[in-house]
N, C-alpha and C positions, 0 to 999 in steps of 0.2 A: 557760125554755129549757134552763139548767142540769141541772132536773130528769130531763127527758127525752132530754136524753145518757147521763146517768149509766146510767136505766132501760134504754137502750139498749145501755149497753154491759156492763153487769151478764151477761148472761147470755154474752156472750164470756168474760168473765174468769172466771164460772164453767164453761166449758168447757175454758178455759188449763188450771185449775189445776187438773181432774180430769184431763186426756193427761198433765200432769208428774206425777202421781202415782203414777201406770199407770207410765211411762216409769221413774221410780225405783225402783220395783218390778221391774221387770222387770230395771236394769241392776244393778239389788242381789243379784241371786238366782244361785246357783248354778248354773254350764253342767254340763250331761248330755248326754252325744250317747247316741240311742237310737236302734237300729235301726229301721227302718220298711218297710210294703210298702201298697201301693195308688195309685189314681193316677186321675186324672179334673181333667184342666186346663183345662175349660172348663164355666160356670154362666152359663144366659142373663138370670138374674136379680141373680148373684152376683159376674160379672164372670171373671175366669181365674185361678187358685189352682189349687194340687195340695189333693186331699184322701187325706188318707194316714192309716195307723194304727200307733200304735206295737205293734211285734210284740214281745208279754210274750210269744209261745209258748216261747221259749229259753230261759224263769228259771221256777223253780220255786213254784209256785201252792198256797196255800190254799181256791180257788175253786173248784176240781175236787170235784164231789160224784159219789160212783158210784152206778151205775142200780140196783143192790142194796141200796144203802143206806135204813134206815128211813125219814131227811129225807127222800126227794126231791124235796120239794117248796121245796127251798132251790134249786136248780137255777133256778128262772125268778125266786126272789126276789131285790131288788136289796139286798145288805147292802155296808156300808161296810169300803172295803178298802183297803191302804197299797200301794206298790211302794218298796221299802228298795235305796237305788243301793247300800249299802254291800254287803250281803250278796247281793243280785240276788236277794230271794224277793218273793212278794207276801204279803203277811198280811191278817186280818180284822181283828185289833187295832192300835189305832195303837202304834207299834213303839219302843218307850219309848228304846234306845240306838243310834236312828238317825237321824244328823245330815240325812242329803240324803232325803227321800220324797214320793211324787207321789202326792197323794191320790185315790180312785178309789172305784171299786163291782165288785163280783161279779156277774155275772146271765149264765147260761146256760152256767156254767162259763169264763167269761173274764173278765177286768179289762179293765175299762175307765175311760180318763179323758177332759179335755175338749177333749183335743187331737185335731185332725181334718183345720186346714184350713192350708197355709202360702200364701199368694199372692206371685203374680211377674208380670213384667211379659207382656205380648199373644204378645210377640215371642221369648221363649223357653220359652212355655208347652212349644211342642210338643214342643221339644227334650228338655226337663225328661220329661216325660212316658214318652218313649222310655228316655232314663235310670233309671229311677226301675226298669221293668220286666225290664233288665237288671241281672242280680243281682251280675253281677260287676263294678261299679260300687260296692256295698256303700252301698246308703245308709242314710244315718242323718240323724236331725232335731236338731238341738241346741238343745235346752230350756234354757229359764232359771228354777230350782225356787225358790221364794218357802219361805219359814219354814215356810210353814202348809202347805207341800202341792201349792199352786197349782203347774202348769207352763205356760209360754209358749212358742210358737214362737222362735227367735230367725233359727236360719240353717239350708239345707239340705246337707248334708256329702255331697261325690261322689267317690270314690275317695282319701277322706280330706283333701281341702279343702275351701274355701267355694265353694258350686255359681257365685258370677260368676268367680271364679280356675278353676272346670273350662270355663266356659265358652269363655272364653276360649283356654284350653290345648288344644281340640278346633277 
């Protein structure tokens, strides 16, 4: 009977301690607030989230290959690319004297990484939504940057707070 507790509960405890690990990670790592645009708060399969993209159009890019150019067939290939918070450029090389970067890929002349989706609750989706589209609201996603690269959603930023403090302010 002993045994089949244990086996029982083994894989809870193995679920425990892979969320705290995540969760450490994520409260270890450097906040970024990065601009964003896009918006879509409702998924019938996925439940109600904003899915948003960080907008790298505003920092200067290594990803840009021109229609002239000899490569151009680097244009639809995926190569591995950095976004350096320090300097606000993108590079292809990882970026040897910079402390905060979000690791990413080039492909179709843009940067892209693995952030996409922030989720909120039912009952403010729609709100969120409407905000997001107004630009004069300024939004921005506040990442949390891991060592390696990685970024995490943490909070959505609306006219410079944390989106349940606008909410409430409206």
């Amino acid at each position: 009977m002993n045994k089949t507790k244990i086996l029982l509960f083994l894989p809870v405890l193995a679920l425990l301690g892979w969320t705290l690990s995540v969760q450490s990670m994520i409260s270890g790592g450097t906040r970024l607030d990065m601009p964003i645009r896009g918006y879509d708060p409702r998924d019938i399969l996925a439940g109600n989230y904003l899915s948003v993209t960080v907008d790298y159009d505003g920092f200067s890019s290594e990803c840009t290959v021109d229609d002239k150019s000899e490569d151009r067939r680097l244009r639809w290939e995926k190569r591995d690319a950095f976004f350096c918070a320090e300097t606000g450029k993108i590079v292809l090389g990882k970026p040897e004297n910079c402390k905060t970067f979000i690791k990413g890929y080039c492909m179709y002349n843009r940067f892209h990484d693995d952030v996409s989706r922030f989720y909120v609750s039912e009952k403010t989706a729609g709100r969120l939504e409407k905000a997001i589209r107004n630009r004069e609201n300024n939004p921005m996603l506040r990442l949390s940057v891991t060592q390696d690269g990685r970024a995490f959603p943490v909070d959505l930023i609306l006219q410079g707070i944390p989106y349940k403090e606008w909410l409430q302010s409206k």
